[in-house]
C-alpha positions in Angstrom: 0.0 0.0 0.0 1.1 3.7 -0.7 2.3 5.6 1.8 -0.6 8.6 0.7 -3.2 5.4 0.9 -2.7 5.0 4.3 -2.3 8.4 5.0 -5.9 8.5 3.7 -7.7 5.4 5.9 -5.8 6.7 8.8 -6.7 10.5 8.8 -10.9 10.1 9.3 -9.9 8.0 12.4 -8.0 10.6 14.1 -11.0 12.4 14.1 -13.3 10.5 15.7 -14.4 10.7 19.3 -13.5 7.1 21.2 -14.1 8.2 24.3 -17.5 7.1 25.8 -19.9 8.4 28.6 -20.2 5.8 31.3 -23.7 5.4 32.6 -22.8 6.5 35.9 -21.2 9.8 34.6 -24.5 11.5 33.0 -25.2 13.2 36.4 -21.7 14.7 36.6 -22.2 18.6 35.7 -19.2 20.6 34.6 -18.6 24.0 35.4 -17.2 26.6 33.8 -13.4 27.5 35.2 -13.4 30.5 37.8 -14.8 30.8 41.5 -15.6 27.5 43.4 -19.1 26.5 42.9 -21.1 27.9 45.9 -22.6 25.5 48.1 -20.0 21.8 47.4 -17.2 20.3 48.7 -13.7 20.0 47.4 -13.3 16.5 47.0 -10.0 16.8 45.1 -8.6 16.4 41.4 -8.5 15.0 38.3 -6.2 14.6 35.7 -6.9 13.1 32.1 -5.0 12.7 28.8 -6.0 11.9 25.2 -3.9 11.4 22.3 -3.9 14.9 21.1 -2.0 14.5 17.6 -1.4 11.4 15.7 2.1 11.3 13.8 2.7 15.2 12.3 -1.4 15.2 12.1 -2.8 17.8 15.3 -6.3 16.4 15.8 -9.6 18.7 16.3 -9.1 20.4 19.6 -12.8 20.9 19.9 -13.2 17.0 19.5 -9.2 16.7 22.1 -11.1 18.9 24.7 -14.8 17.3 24.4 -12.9 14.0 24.8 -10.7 15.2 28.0 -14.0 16.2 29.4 -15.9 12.9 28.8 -12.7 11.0 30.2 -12.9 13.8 33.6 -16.8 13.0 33.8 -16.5 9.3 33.9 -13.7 9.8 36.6 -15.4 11.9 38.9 -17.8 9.4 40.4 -14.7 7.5 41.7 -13.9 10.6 43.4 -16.0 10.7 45.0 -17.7 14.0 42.8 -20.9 15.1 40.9 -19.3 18.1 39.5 -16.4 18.8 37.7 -14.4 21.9 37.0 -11.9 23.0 34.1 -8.1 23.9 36.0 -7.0 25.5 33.5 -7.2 24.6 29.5 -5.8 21.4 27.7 -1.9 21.2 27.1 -0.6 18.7 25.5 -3.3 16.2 25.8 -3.4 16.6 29.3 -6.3 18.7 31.1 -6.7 18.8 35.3 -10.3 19.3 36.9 -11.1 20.5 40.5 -13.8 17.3 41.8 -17.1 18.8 43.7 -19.3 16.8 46.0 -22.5 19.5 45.9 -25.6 17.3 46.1 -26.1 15.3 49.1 
């Protein structure tokens, strides 16, 4: 096969989103970065990584940040958290959240 070929099959699947939603992460809200939310707990944090480029090809950072989002989600119930909260933005891959516990 051609090197441009497999350029070609391996390009729309750097794309895609691989990362999914576990069950018991749908209740987890995120919040937007800033002040802590009023009312919850600290309960500590999470970090997450995704594969954020694949060879010399940089992949969607819409899709890299919806991803490290999904992965922070399905964490925070091991936490335990129901809320989530952006530390600062993605680098790298990489992304840390601030855990909540603000339902009781």
């Amino acid at each position: 096969m051609r090197p441009l070929s497999l350029l070609l099959l391996v390009l729309p699947l750097a794309a895609c989103t691989w990362v999914p939603l576990q069950p018991e992460a749908r209740q987890v809200r995120v919040v937007p970065a800033g002040a802590a939310p009023a009312g919850c707990t600290r309960q500590g944090e999470i970090e997450v990584s995704v594969k954020h480029a694949v060879g010399f090809y940089e992949r969607n950072q819409v899709k890299v940040r919806d991803e490290l989002e999904t992965l922070a989600r399905n964490e925070a119930p091991g936490v335990p958290a129901d809320t989530i909260q952006p530390l600062g933005e993605p680098s790298g891959g990489s992304q840390r959240f601030a855990a909540w516990r603000c339902r009781s």
